[in-house]
N, C-alpha and C positions, 0 to 999 in steps of 0.2 A: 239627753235625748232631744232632738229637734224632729218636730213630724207637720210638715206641710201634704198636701195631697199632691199625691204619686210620688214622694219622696220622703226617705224617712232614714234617720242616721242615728245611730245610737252608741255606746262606747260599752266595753264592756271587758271586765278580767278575764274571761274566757278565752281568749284570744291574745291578747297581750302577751306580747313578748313569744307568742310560736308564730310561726311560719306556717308547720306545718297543719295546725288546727286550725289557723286561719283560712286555708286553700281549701281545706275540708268542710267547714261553710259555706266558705261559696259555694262551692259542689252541689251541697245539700240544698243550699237556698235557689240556684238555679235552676232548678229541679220542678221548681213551684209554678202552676202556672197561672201568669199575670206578671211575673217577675219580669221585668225589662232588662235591670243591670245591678248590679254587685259588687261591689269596692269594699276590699278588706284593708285594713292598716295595723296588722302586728305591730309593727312599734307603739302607736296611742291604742290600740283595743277598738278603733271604731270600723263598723259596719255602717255602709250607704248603700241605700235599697232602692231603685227606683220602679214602680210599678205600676200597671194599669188599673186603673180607680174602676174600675167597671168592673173588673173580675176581681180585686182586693182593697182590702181596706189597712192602715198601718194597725188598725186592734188584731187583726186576723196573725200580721205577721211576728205581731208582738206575742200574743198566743202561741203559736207555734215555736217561738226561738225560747219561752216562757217554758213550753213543754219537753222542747230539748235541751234545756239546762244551760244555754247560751245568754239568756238573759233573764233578769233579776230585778221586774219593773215596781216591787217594792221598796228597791235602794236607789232609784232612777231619781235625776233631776232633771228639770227643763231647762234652755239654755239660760231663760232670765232667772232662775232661781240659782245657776250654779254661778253667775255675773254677780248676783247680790253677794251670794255668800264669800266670795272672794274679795269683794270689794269691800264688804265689812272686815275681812281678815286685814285686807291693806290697810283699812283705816286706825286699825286697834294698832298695826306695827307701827304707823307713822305719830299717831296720838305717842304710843311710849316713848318715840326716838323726841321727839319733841318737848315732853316731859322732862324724859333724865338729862335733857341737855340744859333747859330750861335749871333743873336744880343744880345741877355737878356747876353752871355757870352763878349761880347763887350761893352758891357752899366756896364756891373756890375763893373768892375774898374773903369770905369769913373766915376763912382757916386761920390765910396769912394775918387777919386781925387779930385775932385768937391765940396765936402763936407770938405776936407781938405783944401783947397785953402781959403774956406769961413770964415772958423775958423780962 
């Protein structure tokens, strides 16, 4: 979710991946007034709203898509929260790749030393 005033963008499985439910939003969100404009993206699930601050606010629109089962503002993340949490994802993959290479290059002489010693 990214919400600046008079604009407001949110991602959501509701939409994802149809076409036709997506078009069906818009419809419905057009409908609203205050609504200036309306961009669906079935392929990522996101809705971009952009609206008139004096007749809406984005709690309003969020309520409303909250009430028609389009969105789910208890699973919601803000963009810098869904950056961190990715970013910590990146870091734990790069920490392991670093690690096991770190050992498998630590273990790999020893083997052959090992293997030596036995002979």
């Amino acid at each position: 979710m990214h919400d600046v005033p008079g604009r407001l963008r949110i991602k959501t499985p509701f939409i994802k991946g149809n076409e036709n439910l997506a078009k069906h939003v818009e419809r419905f969100l057009e409908q609203i007034n205050g609504i200036r404009s309306i961009t669906t993206n079935p392929l990522t699930g996101s809705i971009i709203m952009t609206y008139d601050e004096k007749k809406l606010t984005s709690q309003m629109l969020l309520d409303t898509l909250k009430t028609r089962g389009i969105f789910n503002p208890d699973k919601a993340l803000t963009n810098d929260q869904y950056i961190r949490s990715n970013a910590s994802k990146a870091g734990q993959i790069v920490y392991k790749a670093v690690v096991g290479a770190f050992v498998e290059k630590a273990f790999e002489g020893s083997a052959l030393s090992l293997l030596t010693v036995l002979l």
